[in-house]
N, C-alpha and C positions, 0 to 999 in steps of 0.2 A: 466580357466573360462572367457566367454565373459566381456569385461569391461563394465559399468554399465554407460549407456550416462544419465547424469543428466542435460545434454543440452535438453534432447529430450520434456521433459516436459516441458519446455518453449520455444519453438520454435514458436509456435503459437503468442505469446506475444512478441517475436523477429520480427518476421516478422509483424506484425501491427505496432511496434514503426519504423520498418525501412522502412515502406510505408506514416508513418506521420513525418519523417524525422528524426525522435529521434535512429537513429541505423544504422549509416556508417557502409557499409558492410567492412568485415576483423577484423582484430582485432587493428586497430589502430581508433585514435580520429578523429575529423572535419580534411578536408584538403580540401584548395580553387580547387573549382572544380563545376559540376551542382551539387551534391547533397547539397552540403555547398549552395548554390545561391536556391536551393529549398527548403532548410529549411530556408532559409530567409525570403521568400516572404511569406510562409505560418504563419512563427511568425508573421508579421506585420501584415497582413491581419486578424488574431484573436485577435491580438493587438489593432488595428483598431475599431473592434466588441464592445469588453467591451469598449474602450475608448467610444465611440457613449455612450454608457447605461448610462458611468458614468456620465457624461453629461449632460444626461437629467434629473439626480438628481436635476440639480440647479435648473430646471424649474419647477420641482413639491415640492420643498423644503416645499410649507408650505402644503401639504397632506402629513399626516403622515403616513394613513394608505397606501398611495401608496409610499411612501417612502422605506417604509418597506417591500412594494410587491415590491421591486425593489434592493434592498440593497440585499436581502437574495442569491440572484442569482447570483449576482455580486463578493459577496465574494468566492462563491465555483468556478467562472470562473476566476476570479482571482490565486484563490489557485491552479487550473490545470495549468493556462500556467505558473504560478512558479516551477509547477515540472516541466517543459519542458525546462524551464531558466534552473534549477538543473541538472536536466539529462543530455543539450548541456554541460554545464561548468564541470561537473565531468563526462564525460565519460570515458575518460582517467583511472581515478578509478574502473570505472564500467566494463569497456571490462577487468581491472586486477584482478578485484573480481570474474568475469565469467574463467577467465583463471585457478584460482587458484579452486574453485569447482571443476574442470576437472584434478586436479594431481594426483597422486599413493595415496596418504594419504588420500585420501575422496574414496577412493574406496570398497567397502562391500567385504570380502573376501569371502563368500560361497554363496550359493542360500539362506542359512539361512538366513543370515542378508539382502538380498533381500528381503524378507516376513516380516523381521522383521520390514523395514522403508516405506514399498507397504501402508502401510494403512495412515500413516500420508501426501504421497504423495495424494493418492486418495480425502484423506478429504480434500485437499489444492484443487484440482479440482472440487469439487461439489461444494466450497463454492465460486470459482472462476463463475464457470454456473450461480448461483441462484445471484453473484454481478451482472454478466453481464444483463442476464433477468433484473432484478428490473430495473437497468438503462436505458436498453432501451425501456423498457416500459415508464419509466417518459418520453423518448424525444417523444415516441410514440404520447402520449400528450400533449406534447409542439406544435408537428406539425401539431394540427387542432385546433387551439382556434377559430376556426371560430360555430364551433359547441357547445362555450358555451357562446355564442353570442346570443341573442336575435332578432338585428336587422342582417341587409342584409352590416350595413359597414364593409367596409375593413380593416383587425385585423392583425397587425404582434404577431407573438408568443411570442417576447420581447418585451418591451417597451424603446426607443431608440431616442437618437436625431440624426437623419440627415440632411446636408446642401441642402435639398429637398425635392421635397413633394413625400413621401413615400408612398399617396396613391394612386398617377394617375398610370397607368399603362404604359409603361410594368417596368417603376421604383419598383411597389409596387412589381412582380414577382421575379424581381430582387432579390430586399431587400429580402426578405422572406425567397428566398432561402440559403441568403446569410447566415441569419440569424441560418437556420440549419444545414447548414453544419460545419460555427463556432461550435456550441453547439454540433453538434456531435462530431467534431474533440478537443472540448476540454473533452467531456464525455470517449471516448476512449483513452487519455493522460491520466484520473484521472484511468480510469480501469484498464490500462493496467501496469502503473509505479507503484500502490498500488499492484497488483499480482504479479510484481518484486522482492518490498520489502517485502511481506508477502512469498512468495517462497522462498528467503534469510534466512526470518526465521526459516522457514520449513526445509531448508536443515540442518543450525544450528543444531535443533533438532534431525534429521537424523543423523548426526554424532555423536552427544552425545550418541544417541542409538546405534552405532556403537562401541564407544569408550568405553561405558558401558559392552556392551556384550564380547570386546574382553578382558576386564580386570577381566571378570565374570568369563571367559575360560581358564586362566592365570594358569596353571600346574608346576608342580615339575618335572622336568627331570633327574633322577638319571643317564642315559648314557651321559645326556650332559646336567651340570646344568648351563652352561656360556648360553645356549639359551632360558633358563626363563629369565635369566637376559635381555638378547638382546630384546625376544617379550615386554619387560616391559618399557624400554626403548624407544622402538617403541610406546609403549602405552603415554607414555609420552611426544613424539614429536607428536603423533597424536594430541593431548590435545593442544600443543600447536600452533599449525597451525589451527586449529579450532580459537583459541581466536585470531588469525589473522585473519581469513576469517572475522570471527564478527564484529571486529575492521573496516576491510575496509568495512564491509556490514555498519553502523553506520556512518561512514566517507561522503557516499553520502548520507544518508535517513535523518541524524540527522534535518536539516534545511527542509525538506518536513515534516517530524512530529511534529516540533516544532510547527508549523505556523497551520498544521491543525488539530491539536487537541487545538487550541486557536479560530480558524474559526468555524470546526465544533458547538462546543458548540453552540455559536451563532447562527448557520444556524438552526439547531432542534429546538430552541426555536422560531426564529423568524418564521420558519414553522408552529407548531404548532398553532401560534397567528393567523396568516393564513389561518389557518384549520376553524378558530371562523368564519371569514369572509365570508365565497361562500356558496355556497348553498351543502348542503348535498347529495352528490351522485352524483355531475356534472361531467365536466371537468376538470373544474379547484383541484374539491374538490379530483376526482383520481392523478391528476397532482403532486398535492402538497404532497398526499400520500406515493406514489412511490418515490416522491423525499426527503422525510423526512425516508423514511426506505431506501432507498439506503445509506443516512448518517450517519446512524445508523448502518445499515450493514458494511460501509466502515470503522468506528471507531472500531465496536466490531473485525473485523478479525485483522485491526491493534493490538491491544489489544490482545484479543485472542494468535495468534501465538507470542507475545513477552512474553504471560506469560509462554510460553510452552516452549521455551528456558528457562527461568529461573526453571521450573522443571525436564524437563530433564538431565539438568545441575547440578544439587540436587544430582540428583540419581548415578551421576558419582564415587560420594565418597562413599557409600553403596556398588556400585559394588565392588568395590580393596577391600572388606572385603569377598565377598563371592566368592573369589579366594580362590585358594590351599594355601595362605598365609604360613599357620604354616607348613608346609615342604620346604619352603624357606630356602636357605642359608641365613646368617647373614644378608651380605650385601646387599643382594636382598631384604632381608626386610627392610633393613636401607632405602633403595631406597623410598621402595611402602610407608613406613611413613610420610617421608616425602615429598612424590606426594603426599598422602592426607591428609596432612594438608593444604596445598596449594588449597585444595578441598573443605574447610570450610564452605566459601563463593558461594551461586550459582551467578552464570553470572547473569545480569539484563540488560534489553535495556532500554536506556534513552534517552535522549535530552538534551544535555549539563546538566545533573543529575537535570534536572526541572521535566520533565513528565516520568516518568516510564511506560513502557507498562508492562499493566498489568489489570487481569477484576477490581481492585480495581480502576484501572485510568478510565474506561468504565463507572462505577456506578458514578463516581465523576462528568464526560463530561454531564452523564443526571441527573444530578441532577442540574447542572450548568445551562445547559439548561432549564430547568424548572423554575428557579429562572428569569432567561429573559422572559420564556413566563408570567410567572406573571406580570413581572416588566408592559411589552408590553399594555398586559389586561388591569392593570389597568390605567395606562395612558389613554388608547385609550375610558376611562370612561364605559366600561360594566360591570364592575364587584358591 
């Protein structure tokens, strides 16, 4: 049987991180050369971007409400170029995680288990499609605030302090530009290193349903019972090169989801507050829309696919029951008993065991959330 490229579904995502500098070609890390020197210029230069924003906090410090229109944005540009920090500094891990997906032990043996993992991969891609739209729809809107503008001055899409006047031209053209292509180049960081990690998951799960079904399949061989023992065996080192894959999948993501499901929260509610602000059906009011479900969507697939590893993972010990078990030799069952007892427990993704993915961790973020837009409201005295 053809082997089964589990490269091929992210190659698209491959080749975006290694056109924004985040994915030395080959399988080794950074080495001095132009692409190391290219992915220099381009951190500093987005570096540069947020530095400006942050900046202009001090000057509007005593507007709260612009404060706040300004804060929300900062934190989730901030939180991209920390996966870009993450991703330069663990690549090393990351090209060993990708290597390790690609061994004999992650491989489907029939067209069955083909069919069997086709649909969780499919649902990892539409949900990929509908992050992408939503997000570039919000930049869609970022890059005409001029239209929700009343007068005729000249509007950059962020609000920014530079050592110049950013509105004479051809400075303001400049800036402007500069402006979105930043924000784009940090929206396709946040898109594409969150479908890294959520395909990490995904495959996770792929294998569980692999490792399930072959333990499902687990037969008695009265010509040769030493090779139930051998497939079980095998069953067993599948099992645990899976909780390596995991291990090194967690190894890199642990410090990107710690940090944004502590941001997130924050960003949804100070959107929301947001939302009180602009007028109903404008620009700004689709802007903030799209950017508060983009949030939302990015949290729940985080979530989402970590909870799916922790049930597929479930089901792993149910399968070694609905083998041929009881026509086992002794030994072969001494074995599969105690594989699942060690199966008690399902796998769980966490963050240094703070946040659990999981939809219970997703209801918690908007609830959190919510508790800030209140907080926000009332402050800003409407309520």
């Amino acid at each position: 049987m053809k082997r089964f490229d589990w490269m091929d579904n992210i190659k698209i995502n491959l080749l975006i991180m290694n056109f924004m500098g985040l994915w030395p070609t080959g399988d080794t890390s950074y080495k001095p050369g132009f692409y190391m020197l290219y992915t220099t210029v381009i951190v500093i230069l987005v570096a540069s971007h947020i530095l400006s924003e942050v900046i202009n906090i001090y000057f509007v410090r005593d507007n709260l409400e612009m404060v706040v229109g300004i804060i929300y944005i900062i934190l989730i540009e901030i939180m991209a170029a920390t996966k870009a920090v993450i991703v330069i500094r663990k690549m090393k891990t990351l090209k060993n995680t990708v290597k390790l997906i690609q061994s004999d032990w992650f491989q489907p043996q029939n067209n069955t288990q083909i069919l069997l993992i086709q649909p969780s991969i499919n649902f990892w891609k539409l949900i990929y499609k509908v992050f992408v739209t939503a997000s570039i729809g919000c930049n869609i809107f970022w890059m005409i605030p001029l239209l929700s503008s009343s007068t005729m001055k000249k509007q950059l899409p962020f609000l920014a302090w530079y050592p110049y006047d950013a509105a004479v031209s051809p400075l303001y053209e400049i800036t402007y530009v500069f402006q979105l292509v930043s924000t784009g180049y940090l929206t396709f960081i946040s898109i594409n290193v969150d479908a890294l990690i959520c395909v990490f998951n995904v495959y996770s799960c792929c294998q569980f349903d692999l490792l399930s079904d072959n333990l499902r399949n687990l037969e008695f061989i009265n010509d040769n019972p030493c090779e139930t023992r051998a497939s079980l065996i095998w069953c067993i080192t599948h099992h645990e090169q899976i909780l390596r894959f995991v291990k090194s999948c967690n190894d890199f993501f642990k410090w990107i989801l710690f940090w944004h499901l502590i941001v997130s929260g924050v960003s949804i509610g100070i959107t929301m507050f947001q939302l009180t602000l602009v007028t109903p059906f404008s620009t700004e009011f689709f802007s903030l829309l799209s950017f508060g479900c983009s949030i939302i969507l990015q949290i729940f697939i985080y979530c989402y696919f970590g909870n799916e590893v922790e049930v597929r993972s479930n089901f792993v010990s149910y399968a070694t029951f609905e083998s041929d078990w009881i026509n086992f030799p002794h030994s072969t069952k001494k074995d599969l008993l105690l594989f699942s007892m060690n199966l008690t427990r399902p796998l769980t993704i966490s963050t240094f065991n703070v946040f659990q993915l999981s939809l219970n961790t997703f209801v918690t973020i908007l609830k959190t959330a919510w508790s800030y837009f209140a907080l926000l409201y009332q402050l800003s005295g409407k309520s």
